[in-house]
N, C-alpha and C positions, 0 to 999 in steps of 0.2 A: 504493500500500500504506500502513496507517494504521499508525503504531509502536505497537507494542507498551507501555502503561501501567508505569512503570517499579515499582510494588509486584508487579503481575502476575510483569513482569522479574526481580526479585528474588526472588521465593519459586520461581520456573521455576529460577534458577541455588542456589538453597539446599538444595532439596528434594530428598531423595537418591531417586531413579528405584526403581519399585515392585517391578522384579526383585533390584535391588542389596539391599533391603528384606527381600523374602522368601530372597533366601539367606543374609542375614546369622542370619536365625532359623532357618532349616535347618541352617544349620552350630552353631549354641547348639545346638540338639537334638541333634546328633548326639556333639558333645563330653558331652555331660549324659548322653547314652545311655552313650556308651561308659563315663564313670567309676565308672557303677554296675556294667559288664559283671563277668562273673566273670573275665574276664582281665583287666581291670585291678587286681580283688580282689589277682587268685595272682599276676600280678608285684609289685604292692608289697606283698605276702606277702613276696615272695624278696627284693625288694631291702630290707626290712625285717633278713633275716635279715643279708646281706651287710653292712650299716652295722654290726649287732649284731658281725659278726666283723673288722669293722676296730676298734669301743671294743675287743677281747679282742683285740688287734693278733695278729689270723688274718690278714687280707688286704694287709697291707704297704701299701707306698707307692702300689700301682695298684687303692685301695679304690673311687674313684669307678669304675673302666672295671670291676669286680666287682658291684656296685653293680647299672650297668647291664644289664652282660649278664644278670645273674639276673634282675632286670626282665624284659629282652627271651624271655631263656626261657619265662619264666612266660607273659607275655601269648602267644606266636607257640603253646605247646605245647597252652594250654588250648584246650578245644573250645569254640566258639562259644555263645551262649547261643541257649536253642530256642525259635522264635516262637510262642506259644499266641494263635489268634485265635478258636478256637472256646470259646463259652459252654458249657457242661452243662445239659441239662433241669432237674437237680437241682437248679443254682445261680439258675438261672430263676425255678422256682416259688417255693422260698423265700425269694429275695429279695421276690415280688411279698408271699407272706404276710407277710413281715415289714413290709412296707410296708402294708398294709393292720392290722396289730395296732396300729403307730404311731398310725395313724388313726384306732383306738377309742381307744386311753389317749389322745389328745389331747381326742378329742369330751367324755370322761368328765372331763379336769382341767377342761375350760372348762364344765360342766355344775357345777350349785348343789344339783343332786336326790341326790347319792349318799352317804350318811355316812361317816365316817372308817372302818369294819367291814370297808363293804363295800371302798371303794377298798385298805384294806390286802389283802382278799382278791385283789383284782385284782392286784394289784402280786407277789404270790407266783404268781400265776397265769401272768403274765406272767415272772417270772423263770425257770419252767420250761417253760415257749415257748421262750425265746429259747435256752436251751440246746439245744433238741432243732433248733431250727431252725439254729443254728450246726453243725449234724452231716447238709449236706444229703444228701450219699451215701447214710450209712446211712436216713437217714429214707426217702427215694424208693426205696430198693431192698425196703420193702415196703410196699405199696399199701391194707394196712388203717392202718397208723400213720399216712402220708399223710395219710389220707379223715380220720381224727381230728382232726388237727391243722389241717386244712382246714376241715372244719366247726365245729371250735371257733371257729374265730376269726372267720369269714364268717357263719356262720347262729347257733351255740349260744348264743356270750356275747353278742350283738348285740341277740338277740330276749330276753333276760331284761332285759338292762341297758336297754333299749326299753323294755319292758312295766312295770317298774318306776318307773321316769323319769315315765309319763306316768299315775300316780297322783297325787293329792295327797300331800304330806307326810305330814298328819296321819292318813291314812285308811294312806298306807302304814303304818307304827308300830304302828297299832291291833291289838289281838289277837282274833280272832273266835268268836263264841259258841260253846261244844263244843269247847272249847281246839283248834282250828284252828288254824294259824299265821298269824303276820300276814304280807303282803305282802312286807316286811323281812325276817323270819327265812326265808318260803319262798326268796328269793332266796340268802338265804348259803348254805341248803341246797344250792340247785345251782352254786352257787358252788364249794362243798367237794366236788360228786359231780364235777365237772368236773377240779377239783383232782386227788383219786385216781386218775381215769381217765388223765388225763395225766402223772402221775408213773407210771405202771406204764409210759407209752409210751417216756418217758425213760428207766426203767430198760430196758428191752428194748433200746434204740440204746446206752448205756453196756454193757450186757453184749456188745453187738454190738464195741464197741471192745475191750471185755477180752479176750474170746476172738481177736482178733487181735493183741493182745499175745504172748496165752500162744504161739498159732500161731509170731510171731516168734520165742520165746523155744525153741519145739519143734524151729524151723530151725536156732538156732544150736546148740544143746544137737548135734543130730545132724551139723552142719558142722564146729564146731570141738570136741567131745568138752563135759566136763563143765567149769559153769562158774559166777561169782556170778552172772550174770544170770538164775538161774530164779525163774523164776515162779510 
């Protein structure tokens, strides 16, 4: 038998073995899980409260064993936190469009073809995108706002900010005989009819939130009798 290389030897006796390894990080995970849990919240919620009534000398001399058990109440009484592993449709497809709008306003800031007008257009455009798209429930739960906001952003603004791109400058600017609009203004045009159409879809998903406000505000009003919280 040929000995064993004594550097080999040494990082063989240094090395801490690949299970010893991964349970040291399963158990980091598991401590990191639990101190976000909501039962670690509500017991040191309580033992919060408990140290609070020993400064107000509430708890006497057996403030730490007070302390504790309010702790131990709090975590053993909470219920467990619930494992959510399924995604939603909703949160699917809006994340994919919002990852795909990224991808035009990136192509457009690395682009030299678009003037300060239009990219300001774009940038309001985009800010009422992102709101509707931050509301994926209500957006998906109707299938024409959807198809709007889908098409906007995959085929509408793509094929103008396209068509215009692959003008010249100069030619784009120019205003055409029979006061026709130039290349330039035709695009803000649809820049702005884009604009409007989109903002009516935002308001329809915001009134979509309002009305379940006032919903909420109709349950408690009949729960618990009259109250400030109407709406």
């Amino acid at each position: 038998m040929t000995a064993p290389r004594p550097g080999v030897a040494r990082a063989a006796e240094t090395s801490p073995p690949y299970g010893a390894a991964a349970g040291v990080t399963v158990s980091a995970d598991r401590v990191l899980g639990y101190l976000g849990s909501t039962r670690n919240i509500v017991g040191c919620g309580l033992a919060l409260l408990g140290a609070l009534g020993h400064f107000l000398g509430l708890a006497g001399a057996f403030w730490p064993v007070v302390v504790a058990g309010l702790y131990g109440v709090g975590a053993l009484l909470t219920p467990p936190d619930r494992i959510r592993l399924t995604v939603s449709h909703a949160e699917v497809e809006t994340t994919l469009l919002r990852a795909d709008l990224e991808a035009l306003l990136r192509g457009v800031d690395r682009s030299q073809r678009f003037p300060g007008d239009v990219r300001a257009r774009l940038g309001g455009l985009a800010d009422v995108l992102g709101g509707v798209l931050g509301r994926a429930e209500v957006l998906t739960a109707s299938p024409d706002h959807l198809h709007i906001v889908s098409q906007t952003i995959r085929d509408y603004l793509p094929a103008s900010l396209e068509a215009y791109a692959n003008l010249p400058r100069t030619y784009a600017l120019s205003r055409r005989a029979g006061r026709e609009r130039s290349a330039h203004e035709e695009l803000l045009a649809q820049l702005d009819l884009l604009d409007a159409k989109l903002r009516e879809v935002a308001g329809a998903v915001h009134r979509g939130d309002e009305q379940a406000l006032r919903d909420q505000g109709r349950f408690l009003r009949e729960r618990f009798g009259g109250s400030a919280l109407d709406v």
